[in-house]
N, C-alpha and C positions, 0 to 999 in steps of 0.2 A: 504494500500500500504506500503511493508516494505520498510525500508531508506536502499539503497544499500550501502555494504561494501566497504572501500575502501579497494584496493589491489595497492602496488606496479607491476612494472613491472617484478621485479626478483623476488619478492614475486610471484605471479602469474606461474612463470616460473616453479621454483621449485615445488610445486604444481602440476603443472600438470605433474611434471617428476616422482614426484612421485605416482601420479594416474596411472600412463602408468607402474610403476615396474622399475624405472631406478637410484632411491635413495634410499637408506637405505635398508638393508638385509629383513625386513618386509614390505616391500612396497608391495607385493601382498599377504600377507598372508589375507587381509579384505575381508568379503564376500566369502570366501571360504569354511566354513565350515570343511574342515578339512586339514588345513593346507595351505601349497605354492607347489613347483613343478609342474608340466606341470597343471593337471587337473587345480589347485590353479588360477593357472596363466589365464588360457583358462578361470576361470568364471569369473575375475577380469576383463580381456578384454571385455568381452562378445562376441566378434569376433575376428576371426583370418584369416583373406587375403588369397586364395591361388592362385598361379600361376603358370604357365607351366615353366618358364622360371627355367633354375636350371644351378647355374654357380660354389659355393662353395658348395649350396645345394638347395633346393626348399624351396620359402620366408616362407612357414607356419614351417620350420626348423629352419631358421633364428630367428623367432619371439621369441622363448625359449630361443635362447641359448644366443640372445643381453641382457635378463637379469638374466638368471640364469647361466651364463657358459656354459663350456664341459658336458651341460646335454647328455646320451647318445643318439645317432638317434635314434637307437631302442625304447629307452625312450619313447621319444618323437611321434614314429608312435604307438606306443599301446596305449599312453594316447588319441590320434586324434582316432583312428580307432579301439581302440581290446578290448574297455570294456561297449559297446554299452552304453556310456553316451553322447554322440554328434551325429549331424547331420549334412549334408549340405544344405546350402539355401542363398535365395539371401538378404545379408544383406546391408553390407556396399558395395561389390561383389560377388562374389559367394566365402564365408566364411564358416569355423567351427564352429560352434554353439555351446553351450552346450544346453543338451538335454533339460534341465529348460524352454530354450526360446520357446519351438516349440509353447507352446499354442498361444504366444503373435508376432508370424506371422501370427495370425488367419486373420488379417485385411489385409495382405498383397495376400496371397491366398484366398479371397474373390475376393478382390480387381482386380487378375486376373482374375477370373471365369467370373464376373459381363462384363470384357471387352469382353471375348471369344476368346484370343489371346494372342502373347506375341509377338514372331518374325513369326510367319508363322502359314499361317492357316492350323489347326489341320485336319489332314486326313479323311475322314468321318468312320467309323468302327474298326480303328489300334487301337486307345486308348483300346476297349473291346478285342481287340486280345492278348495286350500287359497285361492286366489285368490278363485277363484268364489264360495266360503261368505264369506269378507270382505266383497266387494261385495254379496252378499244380506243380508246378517244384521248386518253392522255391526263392531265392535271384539268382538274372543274370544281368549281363554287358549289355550293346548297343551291345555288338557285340552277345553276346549267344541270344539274344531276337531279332537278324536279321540283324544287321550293323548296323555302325552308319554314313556310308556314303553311296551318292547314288552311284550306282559301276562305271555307264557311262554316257556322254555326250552325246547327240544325234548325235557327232561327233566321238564318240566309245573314246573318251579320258578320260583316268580317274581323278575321281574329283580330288578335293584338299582338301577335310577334315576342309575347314572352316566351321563355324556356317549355313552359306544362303547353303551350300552342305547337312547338314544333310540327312540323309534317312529319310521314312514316318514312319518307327519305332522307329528310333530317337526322331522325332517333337513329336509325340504322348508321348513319355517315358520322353520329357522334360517337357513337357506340363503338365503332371499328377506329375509331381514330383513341379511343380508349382502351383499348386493347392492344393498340398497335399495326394493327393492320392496315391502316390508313396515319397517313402523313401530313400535316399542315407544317410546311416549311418558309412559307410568305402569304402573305396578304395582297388582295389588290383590290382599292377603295374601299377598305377596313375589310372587306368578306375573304374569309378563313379561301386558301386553293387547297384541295384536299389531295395526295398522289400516293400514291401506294412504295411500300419502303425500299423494295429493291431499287427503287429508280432515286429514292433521294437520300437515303443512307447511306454513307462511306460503307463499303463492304469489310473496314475492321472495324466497324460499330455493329452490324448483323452477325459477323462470324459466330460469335457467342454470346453467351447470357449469362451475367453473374448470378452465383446464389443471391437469397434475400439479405442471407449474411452479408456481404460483399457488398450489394448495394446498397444497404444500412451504414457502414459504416464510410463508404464513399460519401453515401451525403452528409451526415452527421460530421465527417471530419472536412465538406467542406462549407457546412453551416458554422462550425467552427470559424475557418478562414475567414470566410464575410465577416461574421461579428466579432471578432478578437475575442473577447468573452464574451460569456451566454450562461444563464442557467440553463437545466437540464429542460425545461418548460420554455423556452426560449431559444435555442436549440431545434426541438422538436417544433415550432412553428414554422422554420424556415420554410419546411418543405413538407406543412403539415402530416410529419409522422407519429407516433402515441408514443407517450413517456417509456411505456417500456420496452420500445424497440430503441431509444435515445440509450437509455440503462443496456442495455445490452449491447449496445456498438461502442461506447465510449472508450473503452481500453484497444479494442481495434483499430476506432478512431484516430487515436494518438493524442487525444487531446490533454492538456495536464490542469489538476483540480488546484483550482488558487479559491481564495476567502476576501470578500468585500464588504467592509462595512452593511452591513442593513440589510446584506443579503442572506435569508435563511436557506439551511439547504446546500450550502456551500454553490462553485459556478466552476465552468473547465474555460481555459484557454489555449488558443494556437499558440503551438511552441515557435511559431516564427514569429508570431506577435507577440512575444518574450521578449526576444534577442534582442532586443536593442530600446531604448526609450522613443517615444512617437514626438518628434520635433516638425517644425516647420509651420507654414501658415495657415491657420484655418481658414477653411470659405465660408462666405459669406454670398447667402442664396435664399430664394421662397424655395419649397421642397414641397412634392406632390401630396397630396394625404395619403398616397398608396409606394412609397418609398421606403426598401426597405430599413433606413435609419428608423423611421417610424409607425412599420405598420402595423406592429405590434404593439399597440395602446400600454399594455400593463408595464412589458417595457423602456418605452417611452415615459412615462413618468416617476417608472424606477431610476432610468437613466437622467434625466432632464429636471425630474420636479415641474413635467408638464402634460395638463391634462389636455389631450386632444380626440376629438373627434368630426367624421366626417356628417356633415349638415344637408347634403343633396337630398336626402331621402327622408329628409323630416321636411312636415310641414312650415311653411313661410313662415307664418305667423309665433311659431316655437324655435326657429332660428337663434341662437345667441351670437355666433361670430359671422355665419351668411354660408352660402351655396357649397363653392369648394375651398374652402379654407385651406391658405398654404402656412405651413408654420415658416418663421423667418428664423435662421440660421445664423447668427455671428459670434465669432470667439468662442465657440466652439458648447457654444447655449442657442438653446431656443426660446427667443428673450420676445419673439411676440408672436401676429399673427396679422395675416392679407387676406381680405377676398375678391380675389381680381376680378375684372372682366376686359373685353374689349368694347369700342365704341369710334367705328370706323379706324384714324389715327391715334386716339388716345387710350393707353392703359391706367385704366380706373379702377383705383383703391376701392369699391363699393362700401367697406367697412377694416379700420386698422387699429389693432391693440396691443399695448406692449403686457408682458406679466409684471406685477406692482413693483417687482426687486430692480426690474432692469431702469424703473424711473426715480427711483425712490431719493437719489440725489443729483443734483447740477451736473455733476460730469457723466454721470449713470445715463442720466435724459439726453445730452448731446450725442453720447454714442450709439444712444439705440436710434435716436432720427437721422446719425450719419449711416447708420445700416442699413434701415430703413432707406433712405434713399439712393444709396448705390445699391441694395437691391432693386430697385424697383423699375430703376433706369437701367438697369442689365437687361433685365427680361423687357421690358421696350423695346431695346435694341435688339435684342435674338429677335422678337416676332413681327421686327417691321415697323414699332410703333414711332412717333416722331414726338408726344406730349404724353405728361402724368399727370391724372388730376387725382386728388385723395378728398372722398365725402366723407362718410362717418368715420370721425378719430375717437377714441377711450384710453385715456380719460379724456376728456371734450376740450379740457383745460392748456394740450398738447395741439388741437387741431390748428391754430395760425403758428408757431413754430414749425409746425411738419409742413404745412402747404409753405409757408413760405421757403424752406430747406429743399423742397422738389421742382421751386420755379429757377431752373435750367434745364439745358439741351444737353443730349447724348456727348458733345463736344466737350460740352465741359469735366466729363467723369474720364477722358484720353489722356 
């Protein structure tokens, strides 16, 4: 049994800010193999979030540019989609992959089969239908392979295009692509291309399949990597697996057991996120609410001392911070909170908050409105915008210092 490491709390902190790519100009260049930018970035995570929601852009764009800058979109959709090195699959949610992992979801597409199900049960004959049109015709959408909704109600109304609406072409095309059978290796105009694996998997990714052993502890050791440390419950969210397959891969993992203040239960760390102390500069960024610095709520407030959550799906009117709330990022705290939108040329603050500590004194309040606004003027500039206007500030008492601190130009922040 090794003697766990102690770590401080901000020891710890920074750590894992730099596992996640948010310190020091090489923070993601390890494990990449050839180099940082987007690809760099995407194996360093080992996943990347996607979601419909698109308010400055869509979160798996977000993810790039919160640590690499004004990376280009374009950039950024060729490294996700145009050099068949990724896939999608259900990891942490339905995530980017890089192509490396597909073997080490072998337990995961087992795992479905073995149930015979996921959300609905499979059509008897579609899956062979859906098969057969693959191998004849090549790579095709939900919609080219028959819809992806059912067209009517037995009330003649047309559905809604949620998940439980799917068509039987649909259920089938998710199901095989759950399994494995089927492939989503790019998007085009957000809809899933579906291809069957011989044609998009490197054939030393097909040759074999690891046990469950083997791909437990793949990913666990590199949910490890991503977060520097992790409790065991933390950890096992990466890549939504159950604590006791986490407990059981951890010594295979490699991972080593260190002790944090306030942390019960003790927590493991990469021994590469050991080696050395995490130096250099933190970014300063809005970060998506589906990022994995954050997407783990409990975490996040273990880590941070910040309670967040996403607002899209709550009623308007029960709103507290607004829509998509980005948490804002500087010195290596999440010291407030954005909720963008756009409006033609101008990126509008809808609503902006700092947490009470980050204003609580005179130099405290100047630096969160200088972060504040080279935040805000970053992401303008990545999506094109030319003005920032900020409505609702909290405390209200901040709102003519912050608007006056954001009346310049892109020009001015070179």
């Amino acid at each position: 049994m090794l003697t766990p490491i102690e770590l401080t709390g901000d020891e710890a902190r920074r750590i894992q800010l730099r596992a996640q790519g948010f310190l020091g100009a090489d923070s993601v260049r390890p494990f990449t193999g050839n180099g940082n930018g987007v690809p760099g970035l995407l194996a360093r995570l080992g996943a990347v979030q996607l979601d419909t929601i698109s308010v400055l852009a869509r979160s798996h764009e977000l993810i790039p540019y919160a640590r690499l800058g004004s990376v280009g979109r374009d950039t950024v959709e060729t490294a996700y989609w145009g050099g068949g090195e990724t896939f999608e699959y259900w990891a942490h949610a339905a995530c980017i992959l890089p192509m490396g992992e597909w073997p080490y979801f072998a337990f995961r597409r087992r795992a479905y089969r073995a149930r015979g199900h996921r959300w609905h049960q499979v059509p008897e004959n579609v899956c062979d239908q859906v098969l057969a049109r693959l191998r004849a015709e090549g790579p095709l959408t939900a919609t080219e392979l028959g819809g992806a909704r059912r067209s009517l109600l037995a009330s003649g109304k047309t559905m809604s295009g949620e998940w439980w609406d799917w068509s039987a072409t649909k259920i089938a095309t998710e199901w095989l692509l759950d399994i494995g059978e089927v492939v989503c290796a790019r998007r085009v105009g957000w809809r899933r291309v579906y291809d069957l694996p011989e044609r998009t998997v490197p054939a030393q990714h097909l040759g074999t399949e690891p046990t469950d052993e083997e791909c437990l502890a793949y990913l666990v050791r590199h949910a490890g990597r991503a977060l520097g440390v992790a409790t065991r419950a933390e950890l096992a969210d990466y890549y939504r697996l159950k604590p006791d397959q986490v407990d059981a891969s951890i010594e295979a993992a490699g991972l080593l057991p260190v002790t944090v203040p306030g942390v019960r239960g003790g927590a493991w760390a990469d021994p590469g996120a050991l080696a050395a102390p995490p130096r250099g500069r933190h970014r300063t960024t809005l970060l998506s609410p589906f990022d994995s610095l954050v997407w783990d709520r409990k975490r996040t407030a273990r880590m941070f001392g910040f309670e967040h959550r996403l607002e899209a799906y709550v009623p308007k009117e029960k709103r507290v911070h607004g829509y998509f709330t980005m948490p804002l990022l500087a010195g290596g705290r999440l010291i407030g909170r954005v909720d963008p939108a756009r409006e033609g040329a101008a990126l509008v603050a809808r609503r902006v908050s700092f947490e009470p500590r980050e204003v609580s004194t005179r130099a405290r309040t100047e630096a969160a409105i200088a972060a504040l606004r080279t935040a805000l003027w970053q992401a303008a500039g990545w999506v094109g915008c030319t003005d920032v206007r900020v409505e609702i500030v909290d405390p209200p008492e901040l709102s003519g210092p912050i608007r006056s601190a954001v009346r310049l130009t892109l020009a001015d922040l070179r």
